[in-house]
N, C-alpha and C positions, 0 to 999 in steps of 0.2 A: 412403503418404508418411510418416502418422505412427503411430507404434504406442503408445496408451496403454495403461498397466497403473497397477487402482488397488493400488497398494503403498505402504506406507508405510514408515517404514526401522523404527520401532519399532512393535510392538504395543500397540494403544491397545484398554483394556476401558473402556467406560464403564456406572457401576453406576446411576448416576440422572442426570436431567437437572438441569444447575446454572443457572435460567433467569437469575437475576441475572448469572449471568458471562457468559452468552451475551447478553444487553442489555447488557454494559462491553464486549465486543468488537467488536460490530456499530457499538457508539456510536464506537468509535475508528478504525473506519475507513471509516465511511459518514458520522460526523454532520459537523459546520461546521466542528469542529477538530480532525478525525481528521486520519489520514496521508495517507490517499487524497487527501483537499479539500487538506493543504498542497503536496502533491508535484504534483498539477496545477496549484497554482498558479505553482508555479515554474517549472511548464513554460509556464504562457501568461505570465509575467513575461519570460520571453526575447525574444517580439516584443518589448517595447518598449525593450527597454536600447539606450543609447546606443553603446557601445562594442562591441567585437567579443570584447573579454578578460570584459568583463562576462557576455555571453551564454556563452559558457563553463562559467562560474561555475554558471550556471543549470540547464545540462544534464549536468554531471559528475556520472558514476557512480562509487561507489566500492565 
């Protein structure tokens, strides 16, 4: 059905491990005000909007 290949479009070397920038990335999309937590929140914000142009609003991709 699906065929993965791990490719990347650039070549990525990495010479050490950068632990502080790997705890500022995890923190931003895992912690309470990452992207991940806001983007779900807007998607459970849709049940309750009043309107139908509102819920819209909520699930537009761009």
């Amino acid at each position: 059905m699906w065929l993965y290949e791990k490719k990347l479009e650039h070549p990525v070397r990495v010479t050490c491990p950068d632990v502080k920038f790997a705890k500022m990335v995890i923190t931003q999309y895992g912690g309470p005000d990452g992207e991940l937590s806001a983007s779900l929140r807007y998607l459970n914000q849709r049940y309750s909007m009043p309107t139908d142009g509102a819920k819209g609003v909520c699930t537009c991709r761009y």
